[in-house]
C-alpha positions as CSV (number, residue, x, y, z in Angstrom):
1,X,126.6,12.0,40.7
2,X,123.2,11.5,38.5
3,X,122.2,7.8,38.6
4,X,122.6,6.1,35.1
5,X,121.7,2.5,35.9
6,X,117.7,1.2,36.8
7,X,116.2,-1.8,36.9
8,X,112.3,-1.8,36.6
9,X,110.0,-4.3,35.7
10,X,106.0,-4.9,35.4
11,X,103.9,-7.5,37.3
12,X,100.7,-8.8,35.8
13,X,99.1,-12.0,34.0
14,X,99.7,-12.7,30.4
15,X,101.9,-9.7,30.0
16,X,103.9,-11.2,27.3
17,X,103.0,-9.1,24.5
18,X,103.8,-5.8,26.4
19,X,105.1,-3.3,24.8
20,X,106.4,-1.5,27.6
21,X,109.6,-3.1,28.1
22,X,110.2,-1.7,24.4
23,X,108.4,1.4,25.1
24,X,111.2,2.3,28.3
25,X,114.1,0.4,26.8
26,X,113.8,2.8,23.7
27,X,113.8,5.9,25.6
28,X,116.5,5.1,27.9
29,X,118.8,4.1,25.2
30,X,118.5,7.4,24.0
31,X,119.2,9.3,27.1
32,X,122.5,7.1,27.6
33,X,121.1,4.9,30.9
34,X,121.1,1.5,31.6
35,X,118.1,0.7,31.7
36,X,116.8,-3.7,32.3
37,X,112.8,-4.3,32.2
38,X,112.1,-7.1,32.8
39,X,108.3,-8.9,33.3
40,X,107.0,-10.6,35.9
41,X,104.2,-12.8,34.4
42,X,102.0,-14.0,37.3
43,X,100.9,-17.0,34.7
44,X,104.5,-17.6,34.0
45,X,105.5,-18.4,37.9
46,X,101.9,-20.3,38.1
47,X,100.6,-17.7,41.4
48,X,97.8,-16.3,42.2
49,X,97.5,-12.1,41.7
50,X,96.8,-12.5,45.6
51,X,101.3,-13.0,45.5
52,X,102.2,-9.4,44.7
53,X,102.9,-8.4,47.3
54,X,105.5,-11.0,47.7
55,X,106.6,-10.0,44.6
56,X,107.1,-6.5,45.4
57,X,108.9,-7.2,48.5
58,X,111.6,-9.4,46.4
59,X,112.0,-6.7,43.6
60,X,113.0,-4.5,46.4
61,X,114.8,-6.9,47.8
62,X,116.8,-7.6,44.4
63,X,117.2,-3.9,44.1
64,X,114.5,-3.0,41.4
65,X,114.0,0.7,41.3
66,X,110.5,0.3,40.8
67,X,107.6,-1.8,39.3
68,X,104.8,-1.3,36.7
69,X,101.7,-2.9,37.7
70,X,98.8,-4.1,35.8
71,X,95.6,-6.0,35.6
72,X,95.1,-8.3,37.8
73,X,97.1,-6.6,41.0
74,X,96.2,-3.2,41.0
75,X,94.0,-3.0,43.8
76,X,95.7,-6.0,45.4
77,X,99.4,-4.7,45.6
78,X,98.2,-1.7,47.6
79,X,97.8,-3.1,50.9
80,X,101.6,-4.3,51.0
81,X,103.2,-0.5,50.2
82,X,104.2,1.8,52.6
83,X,102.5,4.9,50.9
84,X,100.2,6.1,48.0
85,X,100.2,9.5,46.6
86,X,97.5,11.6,46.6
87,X,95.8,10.3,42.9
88,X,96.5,6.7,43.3
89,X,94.7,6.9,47.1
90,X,91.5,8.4,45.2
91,X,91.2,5.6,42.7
92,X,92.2,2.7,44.7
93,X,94.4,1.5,42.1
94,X,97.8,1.6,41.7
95,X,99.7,0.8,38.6
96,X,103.2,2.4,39.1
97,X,105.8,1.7,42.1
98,X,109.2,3.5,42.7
99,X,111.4,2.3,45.7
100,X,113.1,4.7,47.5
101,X,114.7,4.4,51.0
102,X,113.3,1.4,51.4
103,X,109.9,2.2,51.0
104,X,107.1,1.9,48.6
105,X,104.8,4.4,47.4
106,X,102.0,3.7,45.0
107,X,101.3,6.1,42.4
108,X,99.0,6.1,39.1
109,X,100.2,7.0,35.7
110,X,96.9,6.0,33.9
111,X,94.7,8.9,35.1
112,X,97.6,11.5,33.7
113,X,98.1,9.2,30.9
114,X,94.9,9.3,29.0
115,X,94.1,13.1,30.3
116,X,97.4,14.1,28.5
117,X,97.0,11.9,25.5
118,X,92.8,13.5,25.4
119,X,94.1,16.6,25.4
120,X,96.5,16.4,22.3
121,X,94.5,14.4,20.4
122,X,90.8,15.6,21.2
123,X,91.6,19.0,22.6
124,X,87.9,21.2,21.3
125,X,86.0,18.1,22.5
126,X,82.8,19.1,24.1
127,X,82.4,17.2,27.6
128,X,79.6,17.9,29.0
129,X,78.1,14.5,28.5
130,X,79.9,11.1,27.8
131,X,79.6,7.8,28.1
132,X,81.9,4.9,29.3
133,X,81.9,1.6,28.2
134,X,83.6,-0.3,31.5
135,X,84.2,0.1,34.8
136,X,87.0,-2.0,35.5
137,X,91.0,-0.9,36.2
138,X,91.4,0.7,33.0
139,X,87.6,2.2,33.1
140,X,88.2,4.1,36.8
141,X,91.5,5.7,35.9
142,X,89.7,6.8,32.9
143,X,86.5,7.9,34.3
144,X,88.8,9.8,36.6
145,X,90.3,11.8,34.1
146,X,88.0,12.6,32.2
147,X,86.2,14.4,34.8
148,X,89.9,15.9,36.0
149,X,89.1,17.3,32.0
150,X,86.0,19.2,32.9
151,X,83.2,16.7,32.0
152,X,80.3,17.9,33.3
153,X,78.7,14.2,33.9
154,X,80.0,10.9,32.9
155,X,77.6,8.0,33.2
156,X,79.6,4.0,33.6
157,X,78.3,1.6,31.6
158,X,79.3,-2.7,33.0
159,X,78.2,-5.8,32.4
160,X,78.7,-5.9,35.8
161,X,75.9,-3.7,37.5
162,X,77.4,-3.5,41.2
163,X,80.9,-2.9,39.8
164,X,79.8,0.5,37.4
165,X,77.6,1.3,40.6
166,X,80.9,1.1,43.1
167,X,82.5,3.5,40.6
168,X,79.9,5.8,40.1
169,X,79.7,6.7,44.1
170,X,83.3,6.5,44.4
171,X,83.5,9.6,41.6
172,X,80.4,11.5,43.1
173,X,82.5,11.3,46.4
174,X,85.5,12.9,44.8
175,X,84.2,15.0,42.5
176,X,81.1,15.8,43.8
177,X,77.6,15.0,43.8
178,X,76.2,14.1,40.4
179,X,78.7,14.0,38.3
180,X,78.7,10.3,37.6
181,X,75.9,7.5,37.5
182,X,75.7,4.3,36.5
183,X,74.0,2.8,33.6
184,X,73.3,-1.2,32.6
185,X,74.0,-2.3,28.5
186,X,70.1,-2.4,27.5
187,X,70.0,1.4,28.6
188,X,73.2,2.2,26.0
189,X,71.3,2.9,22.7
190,X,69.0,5.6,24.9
191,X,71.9,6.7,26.7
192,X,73.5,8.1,23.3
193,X,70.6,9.1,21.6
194,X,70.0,11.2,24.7
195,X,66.4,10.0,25.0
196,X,67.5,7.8,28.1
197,X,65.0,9.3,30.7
198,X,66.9,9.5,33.5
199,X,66.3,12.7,34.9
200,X,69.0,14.7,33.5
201,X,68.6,13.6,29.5
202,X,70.4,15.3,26.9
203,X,72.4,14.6,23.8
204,X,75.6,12.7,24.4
205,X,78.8,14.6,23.5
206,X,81.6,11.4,23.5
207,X,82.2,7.4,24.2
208,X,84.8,6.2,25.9
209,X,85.5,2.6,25.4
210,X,87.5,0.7,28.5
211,X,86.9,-2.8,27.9
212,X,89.0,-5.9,26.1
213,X,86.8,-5.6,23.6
214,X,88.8,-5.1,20.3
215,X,92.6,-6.6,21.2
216,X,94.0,-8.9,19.4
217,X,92.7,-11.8,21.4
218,X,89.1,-10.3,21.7
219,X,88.4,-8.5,18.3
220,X,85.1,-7.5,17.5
221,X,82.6,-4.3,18.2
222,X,81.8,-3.6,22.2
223,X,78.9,-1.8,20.8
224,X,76.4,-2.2,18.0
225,X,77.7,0.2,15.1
226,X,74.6,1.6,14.4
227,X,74.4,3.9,17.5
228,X,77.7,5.5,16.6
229,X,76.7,8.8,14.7
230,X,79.0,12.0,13.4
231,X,77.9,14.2,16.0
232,X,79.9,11.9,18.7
233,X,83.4,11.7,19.7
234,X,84.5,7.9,20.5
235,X,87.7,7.7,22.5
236,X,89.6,3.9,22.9
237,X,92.0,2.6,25.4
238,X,92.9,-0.4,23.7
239,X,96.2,0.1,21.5
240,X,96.5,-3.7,20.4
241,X,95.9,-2.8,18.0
242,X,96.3,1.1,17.6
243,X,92.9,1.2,15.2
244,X,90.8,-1.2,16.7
245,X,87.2,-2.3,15.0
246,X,85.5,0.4,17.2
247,X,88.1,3.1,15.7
248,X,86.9,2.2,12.2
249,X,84.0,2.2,12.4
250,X,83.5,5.5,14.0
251,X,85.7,6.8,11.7
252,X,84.0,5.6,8.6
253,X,80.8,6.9,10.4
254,X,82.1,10.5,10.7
255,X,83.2,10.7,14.7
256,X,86.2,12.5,15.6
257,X,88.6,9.6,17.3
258,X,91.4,8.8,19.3
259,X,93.2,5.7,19.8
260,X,94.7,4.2,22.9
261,X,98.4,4.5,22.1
262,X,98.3,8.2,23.2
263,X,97.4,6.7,26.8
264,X,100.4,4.1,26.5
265,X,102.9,6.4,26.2
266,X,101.8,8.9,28.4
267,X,101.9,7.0,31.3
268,X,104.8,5.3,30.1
269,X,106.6,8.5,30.4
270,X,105.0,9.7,33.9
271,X,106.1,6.3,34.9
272,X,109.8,6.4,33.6
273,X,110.2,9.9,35.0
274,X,109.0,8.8,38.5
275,X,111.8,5.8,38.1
276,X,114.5,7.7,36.8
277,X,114.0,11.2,37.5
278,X,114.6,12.0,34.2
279,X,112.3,13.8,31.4
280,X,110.9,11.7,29.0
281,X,110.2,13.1,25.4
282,X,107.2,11.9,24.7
283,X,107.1,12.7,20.8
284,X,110.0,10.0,20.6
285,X,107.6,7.7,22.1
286,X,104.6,8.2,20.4
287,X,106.7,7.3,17.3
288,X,108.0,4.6,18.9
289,X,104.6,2.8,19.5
290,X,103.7,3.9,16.4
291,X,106.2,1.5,14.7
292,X,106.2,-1.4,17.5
293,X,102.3,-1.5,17.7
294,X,102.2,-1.1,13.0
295,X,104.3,-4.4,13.2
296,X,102.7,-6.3,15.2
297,X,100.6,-8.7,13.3
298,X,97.1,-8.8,12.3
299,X,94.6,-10.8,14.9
300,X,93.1,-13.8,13.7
């Protein structure tokens, strides 16, 4: 007999506002499961992110079917599972884990989450140059994809010099040589005019944006708006809110966009079919963070 009854939850810091208990709830309703997510706020137990894996042995403990994981344990919690599939051993980050027979495996839903959400939302998009704002979590699963997509070179852009570095290597090492480098701020406005002088120069064909920078708590531009032009693509990963300052602006400036609620949902769903088994219908759910993401309210 099909199991009908899960319990899941997410682990991360300041996960309050989540909308992924909502986002699973929802979509279990509907298929007729009982379905209990519940959050596991590092800041609301007062540990440090190094305690996941103490938390991930007591949800499997307690009998969770499997765990959501976010920023700050995603490289952390990987050292206490008992196996990571194929994707989430490339990246080195994990941010889904189902519990089966006692064991652990680590698996990553972001990487298939913003490929599918690119694809339905930008699907002509040329790739053949881009440029990514962050190189954190979020900005590796990313980076990833989009060069799963068939981008012919993505260069990392950090605050953070060493950290865009450790990224670009890790993607020439899985994807081959040259298709990533690494790029400080003061090199951006070249970078997207295409006059950057690097070697391999060219016009820029899209900017993806993986930092805070525009949710509610850190509104604002992670970019000055004047390099934004029509002839660019700008894809976000923030969806709190859905049409962040970054997504208005290259609107009103002509660029095709995309917001970050595609990539919520999508690995959402990879992650609720891993836990359940079951096939998520991911129209349902786009609608659904649609209208939870619309009401939340405005940042201040």
């Amino acid at each position: 007999m099909a199991k009908d009854s899960f319990l899941v939850g997410l682990i991360g810091s300041g996960i309050g506002p989540s909308l992924s208990p909502a986002l699973h709830e929802r979509e279990a309703d509907r298929q007729g499961l009982r379905y209990l997510y519940r959050l596991i706020d590092i800041d609301v137990l007062d540990v440090e992110a190094q305690a996941v894996g103490d938390l991930v042995r007591a949800a499997r403990d307690l009998g969770f079917d499997g765990l959501n994981i976010t920023h700050p344990c995603k490289q952390l919690v990987i050292d206490h599972l008992d196996a990571l599939d194929p994707r989430a051993e490339a990246l080195g980050a994990v941010n889904t884990v189902v519990f089966e027979d006692g064991r652990a495996t680590g698996h990553n839903t972001d990487v298939t989450g913003f490929a599918a959400s690119f694809a339905r939302g930008l699907p002509d998009a040329p790739l053949e140059r881009v440029v990514q704002l962050g190189a954190g979590g979020a900005g590796a699963a990313v980076a990833h994809a989009t060069l799963t997509l068939g981008a012919g070179r993505v260069t990392v852009v950090d605050a953070l010099p060493e950290r865009a570095a450790d990224l670009a290597a890790s993607l020439n090492r899985h994807f081959g040589a040259g298709r990533a480098d690494a790029a400080t701020p003061d090199r951006l406005a070249a970078l997207i005019a295409g006059v950057d002088g690097d070697g391999v120069g060219g016009a820029v064909d899209g900017l993806v944006h993986a930092t805070p920078t525009g949710m509610a708590a850190h509104p604002g531009l992670p970019l000055p708006a004047e390099l934004l032009h029509p002839g660019l693509w700008v894809a976000e990963v923030v969806y709190r809110p859905l049409e962040t300052e970054l997504l208005r602006t290259a609107r009103a400036t002509g660029c095709a966009t995309l917001d970050g609620g595609g990539m919520a949902v999508f690995q959402a769903a990879d992650a609720f079919r891993l836990f359940t088994g079951r096939e998520p219908d991911t129209a349902r759910m786009l609608a659904d963070i649609a209208q939870l993401a619309g009401a939340l309210p405005a940042p201040k």
